[in-house]
matplotlib code that plots the C-alpha trace (Angstrom):
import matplotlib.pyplot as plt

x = [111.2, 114.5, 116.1, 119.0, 121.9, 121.8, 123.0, 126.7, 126.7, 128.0, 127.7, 129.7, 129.8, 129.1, 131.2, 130.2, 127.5, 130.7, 132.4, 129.6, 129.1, 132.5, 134.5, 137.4, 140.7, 143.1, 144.6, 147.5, 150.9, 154.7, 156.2, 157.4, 157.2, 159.8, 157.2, 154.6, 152.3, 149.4, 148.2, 147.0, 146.9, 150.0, 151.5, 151.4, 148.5, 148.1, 145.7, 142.6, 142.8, 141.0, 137.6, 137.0, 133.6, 133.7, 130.7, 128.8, 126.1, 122.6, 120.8, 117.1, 116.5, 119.2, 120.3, 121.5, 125.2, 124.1, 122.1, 123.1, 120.5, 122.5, 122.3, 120.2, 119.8, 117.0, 118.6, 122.4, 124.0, 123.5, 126.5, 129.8, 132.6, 136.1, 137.4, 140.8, 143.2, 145.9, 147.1, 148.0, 150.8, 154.3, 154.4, 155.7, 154.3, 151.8, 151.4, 148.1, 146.3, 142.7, 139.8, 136.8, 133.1, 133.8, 135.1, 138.5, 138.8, 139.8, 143.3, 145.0, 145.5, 142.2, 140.4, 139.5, 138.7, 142.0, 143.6, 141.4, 141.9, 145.9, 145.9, 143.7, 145.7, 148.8, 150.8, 150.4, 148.8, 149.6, 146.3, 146.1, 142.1, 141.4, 138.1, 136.4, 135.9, 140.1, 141.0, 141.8, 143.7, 145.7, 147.0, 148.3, 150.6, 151.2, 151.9, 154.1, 156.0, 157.3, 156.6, 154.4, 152.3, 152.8, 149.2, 147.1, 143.5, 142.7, 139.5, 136.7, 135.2, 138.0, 140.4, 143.3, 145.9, 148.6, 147.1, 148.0, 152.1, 152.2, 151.0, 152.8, 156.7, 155.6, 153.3, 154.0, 152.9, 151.0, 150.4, 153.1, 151.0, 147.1, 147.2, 145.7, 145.6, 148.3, 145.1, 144.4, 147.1, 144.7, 141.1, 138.9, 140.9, 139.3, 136.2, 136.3, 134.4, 136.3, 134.2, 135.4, 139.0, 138.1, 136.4, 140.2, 141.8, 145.1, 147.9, 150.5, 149.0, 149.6, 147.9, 148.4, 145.3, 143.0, 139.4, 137.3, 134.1, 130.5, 127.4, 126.0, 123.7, 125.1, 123.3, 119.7, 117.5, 117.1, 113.4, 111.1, 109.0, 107.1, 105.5, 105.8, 103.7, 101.2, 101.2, 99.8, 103.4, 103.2, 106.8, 106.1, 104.1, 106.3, 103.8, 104.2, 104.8, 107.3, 104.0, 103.1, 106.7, 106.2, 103.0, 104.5, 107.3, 105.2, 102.7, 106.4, 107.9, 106.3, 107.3, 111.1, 110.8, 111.9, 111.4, 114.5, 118.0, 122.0, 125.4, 128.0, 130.8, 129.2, 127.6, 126.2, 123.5, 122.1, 121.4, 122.1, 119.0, 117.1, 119.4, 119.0, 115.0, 115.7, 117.0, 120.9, 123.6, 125.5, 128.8, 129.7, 128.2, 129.9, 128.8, 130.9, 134.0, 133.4, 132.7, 130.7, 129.6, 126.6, 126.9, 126.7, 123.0, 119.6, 118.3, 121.5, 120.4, 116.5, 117.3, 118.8, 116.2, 113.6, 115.7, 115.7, 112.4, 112.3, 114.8, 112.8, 109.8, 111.9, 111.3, 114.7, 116.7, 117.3, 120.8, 121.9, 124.7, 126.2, 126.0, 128.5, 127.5, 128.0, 125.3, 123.1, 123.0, 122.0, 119.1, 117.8, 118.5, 116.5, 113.6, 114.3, 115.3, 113.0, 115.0, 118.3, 120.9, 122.8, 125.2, 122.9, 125.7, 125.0, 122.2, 124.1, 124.4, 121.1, 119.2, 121.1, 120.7, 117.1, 114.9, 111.1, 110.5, 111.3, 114.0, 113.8, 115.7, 113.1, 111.7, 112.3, 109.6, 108.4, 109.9, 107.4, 107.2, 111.4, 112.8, 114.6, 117.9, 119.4, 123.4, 125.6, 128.1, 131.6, 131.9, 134.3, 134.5, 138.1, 141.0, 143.9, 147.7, 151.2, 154.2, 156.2, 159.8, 158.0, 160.5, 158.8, 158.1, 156.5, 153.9, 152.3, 152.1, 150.3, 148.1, 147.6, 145.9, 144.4, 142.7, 141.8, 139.5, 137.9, 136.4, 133.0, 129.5, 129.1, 132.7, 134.4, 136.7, 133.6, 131.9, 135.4, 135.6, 132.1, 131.1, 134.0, 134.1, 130.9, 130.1, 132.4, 131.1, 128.2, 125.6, 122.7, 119.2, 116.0, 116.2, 120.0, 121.1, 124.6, 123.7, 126.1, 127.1, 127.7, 131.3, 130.7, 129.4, 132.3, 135.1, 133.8, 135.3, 133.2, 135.6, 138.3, 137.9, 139.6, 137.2, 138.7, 141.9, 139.8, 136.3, 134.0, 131.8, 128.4, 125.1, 122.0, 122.4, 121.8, 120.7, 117.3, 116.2, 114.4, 111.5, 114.0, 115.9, 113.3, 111.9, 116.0, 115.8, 112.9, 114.0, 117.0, 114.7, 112.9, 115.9, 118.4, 118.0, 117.6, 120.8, 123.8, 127.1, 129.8, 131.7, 134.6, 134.8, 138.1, 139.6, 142.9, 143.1, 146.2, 144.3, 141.6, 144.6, 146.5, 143.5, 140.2, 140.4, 140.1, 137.7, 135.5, 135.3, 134.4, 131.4, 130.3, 130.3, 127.9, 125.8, 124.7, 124.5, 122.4, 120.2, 120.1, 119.5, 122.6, 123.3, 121.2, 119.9, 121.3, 124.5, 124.9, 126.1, 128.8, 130.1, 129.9, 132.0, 134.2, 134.8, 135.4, 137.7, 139.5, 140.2, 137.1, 137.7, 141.0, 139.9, 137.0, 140.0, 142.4, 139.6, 138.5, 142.4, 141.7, 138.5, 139.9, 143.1, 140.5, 142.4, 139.9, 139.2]
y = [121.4, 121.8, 125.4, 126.0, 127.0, 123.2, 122.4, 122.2, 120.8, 117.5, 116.3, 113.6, 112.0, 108.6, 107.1, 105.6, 101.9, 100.0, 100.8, 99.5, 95.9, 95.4, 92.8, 93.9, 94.7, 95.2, 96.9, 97.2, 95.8, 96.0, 93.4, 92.6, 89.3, 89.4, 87.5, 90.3, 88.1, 90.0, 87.2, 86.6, 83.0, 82.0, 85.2, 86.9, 89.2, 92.6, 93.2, 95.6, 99.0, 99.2, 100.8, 103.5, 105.1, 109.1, 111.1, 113.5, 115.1, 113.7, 112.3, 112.5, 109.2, 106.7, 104.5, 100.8, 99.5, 95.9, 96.4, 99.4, 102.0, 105.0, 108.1, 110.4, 114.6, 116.5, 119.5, 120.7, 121.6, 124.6, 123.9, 122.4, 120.6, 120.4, 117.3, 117.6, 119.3, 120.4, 121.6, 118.3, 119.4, 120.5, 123.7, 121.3, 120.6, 117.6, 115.7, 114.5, 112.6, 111.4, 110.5, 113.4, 114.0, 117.5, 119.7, 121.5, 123.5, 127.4, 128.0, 127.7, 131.5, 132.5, 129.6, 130.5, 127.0, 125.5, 128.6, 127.4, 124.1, 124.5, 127.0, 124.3, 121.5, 123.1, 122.0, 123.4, 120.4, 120.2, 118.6, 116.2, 115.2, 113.0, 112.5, 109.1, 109.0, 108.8, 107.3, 103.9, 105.2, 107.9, 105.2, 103.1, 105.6, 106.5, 103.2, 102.8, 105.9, 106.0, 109.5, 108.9, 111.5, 111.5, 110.5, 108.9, 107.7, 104.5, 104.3, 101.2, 99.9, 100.4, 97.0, 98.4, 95.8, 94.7, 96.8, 94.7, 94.7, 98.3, 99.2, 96.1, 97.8, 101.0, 101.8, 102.6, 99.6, 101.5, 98.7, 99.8, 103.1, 102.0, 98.2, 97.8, 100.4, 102.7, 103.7, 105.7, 108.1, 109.3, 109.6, 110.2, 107.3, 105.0, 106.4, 104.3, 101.1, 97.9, 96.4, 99.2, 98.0, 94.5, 95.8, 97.6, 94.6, 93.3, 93.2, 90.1, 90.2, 93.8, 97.3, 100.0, 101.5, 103.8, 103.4, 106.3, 104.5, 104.1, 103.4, 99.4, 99.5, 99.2, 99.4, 101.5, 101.3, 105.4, 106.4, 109.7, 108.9, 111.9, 110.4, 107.0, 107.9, 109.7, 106.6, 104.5, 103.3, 103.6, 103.5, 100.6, 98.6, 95.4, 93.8, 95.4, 93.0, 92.6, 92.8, 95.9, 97.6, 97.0, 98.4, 101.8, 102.1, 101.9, 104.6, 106.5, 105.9, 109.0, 111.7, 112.2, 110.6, 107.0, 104.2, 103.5, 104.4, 102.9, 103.9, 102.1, 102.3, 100.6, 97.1, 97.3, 100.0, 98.2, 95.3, 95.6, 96.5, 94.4, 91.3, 92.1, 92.0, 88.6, 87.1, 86.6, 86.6, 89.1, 88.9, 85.7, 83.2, 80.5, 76.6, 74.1, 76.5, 76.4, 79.8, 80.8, 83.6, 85.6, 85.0, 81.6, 81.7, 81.0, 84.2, 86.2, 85.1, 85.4, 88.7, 89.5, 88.3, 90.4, 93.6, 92.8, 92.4, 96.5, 97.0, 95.4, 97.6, 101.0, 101.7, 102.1, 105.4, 104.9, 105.9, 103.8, 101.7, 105.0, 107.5, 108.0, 107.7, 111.1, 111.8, 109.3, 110.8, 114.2, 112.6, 111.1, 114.8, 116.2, 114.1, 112.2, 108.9, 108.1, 104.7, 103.8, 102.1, 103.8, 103.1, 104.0, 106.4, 108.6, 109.7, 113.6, 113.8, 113.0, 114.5, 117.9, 117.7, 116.7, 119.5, 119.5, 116.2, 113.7, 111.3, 108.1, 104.6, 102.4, 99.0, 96.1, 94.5, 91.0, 89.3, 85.3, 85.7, 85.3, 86.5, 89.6, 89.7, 93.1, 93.5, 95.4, 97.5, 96.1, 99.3, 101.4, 103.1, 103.1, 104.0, 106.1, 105.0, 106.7, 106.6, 104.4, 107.1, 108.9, 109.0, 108.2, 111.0, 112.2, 109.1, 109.6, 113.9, 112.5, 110.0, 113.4, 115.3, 111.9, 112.2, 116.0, 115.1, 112.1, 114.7, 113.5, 115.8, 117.9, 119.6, 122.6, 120.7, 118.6, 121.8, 123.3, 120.0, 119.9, 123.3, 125.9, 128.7, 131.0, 133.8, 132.8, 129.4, 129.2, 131.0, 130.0, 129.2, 130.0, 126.6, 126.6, 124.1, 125.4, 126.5, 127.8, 131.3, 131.7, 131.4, 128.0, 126.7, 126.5, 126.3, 123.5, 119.6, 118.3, 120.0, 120.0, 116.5, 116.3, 114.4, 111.4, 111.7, 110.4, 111.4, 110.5, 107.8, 109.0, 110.3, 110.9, 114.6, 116.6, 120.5, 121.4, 117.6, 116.7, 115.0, 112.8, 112.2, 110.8, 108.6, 107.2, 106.7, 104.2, 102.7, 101.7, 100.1, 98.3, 97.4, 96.9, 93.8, 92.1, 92.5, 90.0, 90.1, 89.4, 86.6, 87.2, 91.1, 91.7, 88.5, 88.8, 87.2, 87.7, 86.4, 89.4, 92.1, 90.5, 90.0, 91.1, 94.4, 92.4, 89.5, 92.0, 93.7, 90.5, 89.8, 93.6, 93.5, 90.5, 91.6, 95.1, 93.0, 90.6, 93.2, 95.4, 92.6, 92.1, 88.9, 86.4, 85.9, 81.7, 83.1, 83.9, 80.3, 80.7, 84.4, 82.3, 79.6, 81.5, 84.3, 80.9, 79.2, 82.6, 83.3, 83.3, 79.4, 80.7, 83.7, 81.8, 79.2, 82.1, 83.2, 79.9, 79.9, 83.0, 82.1, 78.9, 80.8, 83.8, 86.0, 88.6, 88.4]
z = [58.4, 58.8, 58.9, 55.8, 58.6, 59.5, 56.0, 56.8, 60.1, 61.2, 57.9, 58.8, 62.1, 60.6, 58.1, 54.9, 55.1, 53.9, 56.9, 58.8, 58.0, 56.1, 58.1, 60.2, 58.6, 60.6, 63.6, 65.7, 67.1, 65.8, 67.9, 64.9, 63.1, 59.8, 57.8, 58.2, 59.4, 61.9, 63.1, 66.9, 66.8, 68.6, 69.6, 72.8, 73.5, 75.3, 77.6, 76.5, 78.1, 81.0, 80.9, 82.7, 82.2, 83.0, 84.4, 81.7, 80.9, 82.4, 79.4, 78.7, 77.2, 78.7, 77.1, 77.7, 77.4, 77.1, 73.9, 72.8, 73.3, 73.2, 75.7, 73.9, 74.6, 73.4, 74.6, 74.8, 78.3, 79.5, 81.3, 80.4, 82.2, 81.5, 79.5, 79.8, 82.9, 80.3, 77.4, 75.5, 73.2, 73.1, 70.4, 67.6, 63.9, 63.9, 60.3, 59.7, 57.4, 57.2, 55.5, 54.6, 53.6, 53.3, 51.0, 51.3, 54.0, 54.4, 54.0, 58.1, 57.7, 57.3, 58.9, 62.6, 63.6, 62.3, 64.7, 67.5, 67.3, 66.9, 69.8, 72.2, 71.2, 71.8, 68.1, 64.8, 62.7, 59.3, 57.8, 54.6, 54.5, 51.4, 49.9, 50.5, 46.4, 46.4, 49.5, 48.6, 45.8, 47.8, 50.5, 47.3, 46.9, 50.2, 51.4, 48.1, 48.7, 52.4, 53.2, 56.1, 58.5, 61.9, 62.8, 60.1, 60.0, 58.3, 57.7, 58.2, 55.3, 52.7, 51.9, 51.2, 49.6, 52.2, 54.9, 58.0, 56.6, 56.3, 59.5, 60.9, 59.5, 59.6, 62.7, 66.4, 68.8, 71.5, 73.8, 76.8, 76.5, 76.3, 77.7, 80.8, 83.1, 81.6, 79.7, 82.5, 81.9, 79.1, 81.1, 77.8, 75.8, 78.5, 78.2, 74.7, 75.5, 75.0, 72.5, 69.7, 70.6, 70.5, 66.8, 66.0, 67.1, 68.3, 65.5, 66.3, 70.2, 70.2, 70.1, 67.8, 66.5, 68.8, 67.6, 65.9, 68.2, 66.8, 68.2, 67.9, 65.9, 62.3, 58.8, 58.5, 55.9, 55.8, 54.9, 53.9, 56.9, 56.1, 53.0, 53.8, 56.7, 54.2, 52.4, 54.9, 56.8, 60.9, 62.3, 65.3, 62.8, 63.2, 61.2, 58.1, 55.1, 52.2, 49.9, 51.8, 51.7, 47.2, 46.9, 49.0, 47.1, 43.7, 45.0, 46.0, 42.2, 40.2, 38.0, 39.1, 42.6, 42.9, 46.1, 46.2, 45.4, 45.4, 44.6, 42.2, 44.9, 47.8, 47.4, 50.6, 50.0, 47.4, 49.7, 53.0, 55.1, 53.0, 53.3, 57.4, 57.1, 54.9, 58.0, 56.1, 58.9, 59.7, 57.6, 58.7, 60.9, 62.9, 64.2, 65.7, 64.9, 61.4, 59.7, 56.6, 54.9, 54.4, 50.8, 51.2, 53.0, 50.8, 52.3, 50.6, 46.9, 47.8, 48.7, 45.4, 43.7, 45.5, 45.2, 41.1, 41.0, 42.4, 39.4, 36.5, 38.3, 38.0, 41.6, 41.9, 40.9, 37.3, 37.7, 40.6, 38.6, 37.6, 41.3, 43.8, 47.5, 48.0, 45.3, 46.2, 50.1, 48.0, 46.0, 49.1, 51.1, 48.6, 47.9, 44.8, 46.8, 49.4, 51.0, 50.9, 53.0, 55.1, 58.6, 61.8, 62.1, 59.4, 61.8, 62.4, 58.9, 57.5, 60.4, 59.7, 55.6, 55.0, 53.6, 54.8, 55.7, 58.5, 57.7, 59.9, 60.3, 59.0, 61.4, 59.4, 57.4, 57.1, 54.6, 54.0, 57.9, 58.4, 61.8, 60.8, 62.0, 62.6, 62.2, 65.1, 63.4, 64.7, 67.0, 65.1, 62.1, 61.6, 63.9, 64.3, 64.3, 64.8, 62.9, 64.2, 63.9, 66.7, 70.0, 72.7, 74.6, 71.0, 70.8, 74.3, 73.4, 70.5, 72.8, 74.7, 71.7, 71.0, 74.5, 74.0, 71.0, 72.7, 75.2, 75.8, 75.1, 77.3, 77.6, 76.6, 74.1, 72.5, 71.8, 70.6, 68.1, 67.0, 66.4, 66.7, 68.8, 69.9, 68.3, 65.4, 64.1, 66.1, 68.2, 70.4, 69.6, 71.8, 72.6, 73.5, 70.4, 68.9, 65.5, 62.9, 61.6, 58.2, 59.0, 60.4, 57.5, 55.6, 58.6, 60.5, 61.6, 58.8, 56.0, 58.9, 60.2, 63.3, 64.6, 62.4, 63.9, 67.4, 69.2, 71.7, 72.5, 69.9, 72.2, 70.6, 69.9, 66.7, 66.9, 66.3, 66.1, 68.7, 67.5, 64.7, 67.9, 69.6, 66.5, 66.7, 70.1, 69.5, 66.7, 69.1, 71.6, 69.1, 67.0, 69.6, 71.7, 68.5, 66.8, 66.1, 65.7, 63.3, 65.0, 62.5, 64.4, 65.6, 64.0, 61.9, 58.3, 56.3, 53.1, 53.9, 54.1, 50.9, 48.3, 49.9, 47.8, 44.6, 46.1, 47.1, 44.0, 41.8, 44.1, 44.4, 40.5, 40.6, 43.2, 41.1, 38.5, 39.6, 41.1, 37.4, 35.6, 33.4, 35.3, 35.9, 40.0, 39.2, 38.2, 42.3, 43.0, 40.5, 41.9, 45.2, 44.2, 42.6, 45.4, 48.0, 45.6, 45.1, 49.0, 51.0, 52.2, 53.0, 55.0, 56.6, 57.9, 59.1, 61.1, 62.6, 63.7, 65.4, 67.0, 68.3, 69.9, 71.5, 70.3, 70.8, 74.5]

ax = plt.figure().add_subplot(projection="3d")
ax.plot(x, y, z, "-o")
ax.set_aspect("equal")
plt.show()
């Protein structure tokens, strides 16, 4: 059971499911082209940065690049090295904008950890978070309006309306800074693997964004391992059955518990680990050059079908259609929900706000004896770009605070980031995990969330976790040499960036309505045809320009 002083803590390392499996948006580069088109096809293209892997901490579970097993720690360092050999900034005013899971933070005067983090960076950092609930409404009007931050964090998962033309007019091109090896300039920055800024992407053949990195593995279907384990469930049964998964979730469904739960703003949890254990590609799939999407697969609709057969027998939470994310992670903290969907990511923030009982990524189950295929996350969960009214010298101080955050575990600066300063935010357990004071609580980079301006590389580490930890750390070696890509990752579709926000929106409306009933599971081929007709032949043809060009190597 889990103590309450972990309530507050790294509530939000992961980002929302959506920004998981949604397809790539968008990314970098303001060579310019007066049309506004972000196309790679065609245009010249900067080199990745170089990768430059830098020495930590010795895990105790390693991990595995090529598959993506990450590093895992069952214990925090008793000893920590320096990330960084400088002070990065130059004493002047930082604005900053970014996503939150938090709530608002303490006022800078009275918040000790905005002090610490001003004094270590070396600027003062004026600090707009917006709540993931407005954030696609607050970047309307902030793209609308011109008055721009200095640094601003666009989030993955979100499809914001004529994304790739505002970053492309408005937004710093980074490439003569990060291409190659001037990368190395900013050590931690290197540390980022290529593969999240392959997942970022070039924009017109150059870079802008730098990537908010997350580990491979991408959607989980999050369960109350605790009583599904009472009820019969083993965690390496890889033999356990669609039939079998039913019957568990009815014996779950009592009183005010329910099997399993969704959210009205995210599509995805309703179906996304299930669709995975379906066998339904991941996003899209791609033969012969041709691409198509996940919607388009058998396995998609069957999937649908078997998720409204849940609905008609209320083993889901009655109130799906109608709960936010944010309160759907709270029934499932709490014991109400006992599955849902969830990014891999949100392992830090699940593992630290479960109460008395062990919440675990779930192996898939069998569904009519269909290989399950298991969907990489692209690698990112957003990324980070500069205002493009930045002189020079001011862009690569901002690359240097950029490189301060990325510090990896195991520093001085990643324990700064993550849990504030000792004695103040955080003290010591007998087993030497950083745990926080009361103070830390509410003044923390949760409800301060500079680790969305940039952080490092994601180990396996939460405090106090170590048998959850573990469980993960299986999970990954069972789950990850099995997953699959998203060939469109990284790819560049001005059809995507122009009317994917509305696109998306018809076909999430028919998806939760399919699975509640008010739509009938045949009515799928027509939101289908209709979503394809709308755009999605037109964004499956921008990409197979892209994929042709390799624009992404």
């Amino acid at each position: 059971m889990h103590t309450p002083s972990r309530r507050s803590v790294l509530r939000s390392i992961g980002i929302a499911s959506a920004a998981i499996a949604a397809p790539p948006l968008l990314s970098s580069c303001s060579t310019s082209s007066s049309s506004g088109n972000a196309a790679n096809a065609g245009a010249e293209l900067a080199p990745w940065p170089t990768y430059v892997a830098k020495a930590t901490v010795t895990p105790d579970l390693k991990g595995d690049a090529v598959t993506g097993i990450q590093d895992t720690y069952l214990k925090y360092p008793s000893e920590l090295t320096k990330g960084t050999s400088e002070t990065p900034g130059d004493g002047s005013t930082l604005k900053v904008m970014t996503i939150t899971y938090g709530t608002a933070p303490t006022p800078r005067g009275q918040n000790k950890y905005w002090q610490a983090m001003e004094k270590a960076l070396g600027v003062k950092i004026d600090f707009a978070s917006v709540p993931a609930a407005d954030f696609t409404a607050k970047m309307a009007t902030l793209m609308a309006s011109g008055d721009l931050p200095d640094i601003l964090n666009l989030a993955g998962g979100a499809t914001l309306p004529h994304e790739a033309p505002f970053v492309l007019k408005t937004m710093a091109n980074i490439s003569e800074f990060v291409s190659g090896d001037a990368v190395k300039d900013y050590p931690n920055l290197a540390n980022i693997p290529t593969g999240s800024w392959r997942a970022a992407g070039r924009f017109h053949g150059g870079i802008y964004g730098v990537p908010i990195q997350r580990a491979r593995p991408g959607l989980a279907l999050w369960i109350n391992g605790t009583n599904f384990e009472k009820h019969g469930f083993r965690p390496d049964d890889s033999g356990y059955s669609r039939e079998d998964f039913t019957r568990l979730l009815q014996e779950l469904t009592h009183g005010r518990k329910y099997g399993i739960g969704a959210a009205k703003d995210n599509a995805l949890n309703w179906f996304g680990a299930h669709a995975q254990f379906h066998g339904v590609p991941n996003t899209w799939s791609v033969s012969n050059g041709k691409f198509s999407t996940y919607y388009e697969s058998p396995r998609f609709k069957e999937t649908l079908a078997y998720l409204h057969t849940l609905w008609k027998r209320r083993q889901y939470y009655p109130d799906s259609a109608s709960t936010a994310t944010v309160d759907l992670k709270t029934q499932f903290y709490n014991g109400t929900v006992q599955s849902y969907t969830d990014s891999f990511g949100a392992l830090p923030t699940t593992l630290s706000q479960v109460r008395g009982f062990k919440a675990t990524p779930m192996i898939s189950y069998s569904a009519n004896g269909v290989d399950a295929t298991p969907w990489a996350g692209p690698g990112y969960a957003g990324y980070t770009v500069i205002n493009k009214k930045l002189s020079k010298a001011k862009i690569k101080m901002v690359l240097k605070v950029l490189d301060f955050l990325a510090s990896p575990f195991g520093t001085e600066e990643y324990q700064l980031l993550m849990y504030g300063v000792e004695g103040v935010h955080f003290t010591y357990n007998k087993n030497g995990d950083p745990m926080p004071t009361a103070r830390g609580r509410t003044e923390n980079v949760v409800n301060l969330p500079f680790y969305f301006m940039c952080s490092a590389p994601q180990v396996l580490y939460v405090p106090n976790a170590q048998e959850e930890i573990k469980a993960a750390y299986e999970w990954q070696r069972q789950t990850c040499p099995k997953l699959i890509d998203n060939p469109a990752t990284g790819l560049r579709s001005n059809t995507l960036s122009t009317a994917g926000a509305t696109l998306s929106q018809s076909v999430d409306d028919a998806i939760i309505g399919i699975i509640t009933g008010r739509q009938s599971v045949n009515s799928w081929d027509t939101a289908v045809s209709e979503w394809k007709s709308g755009g999605g032949d037109k964004i499956a043809s921008e990409y197979e320009s892209e994929y042709a060009a390799g624009t992404t190597k």
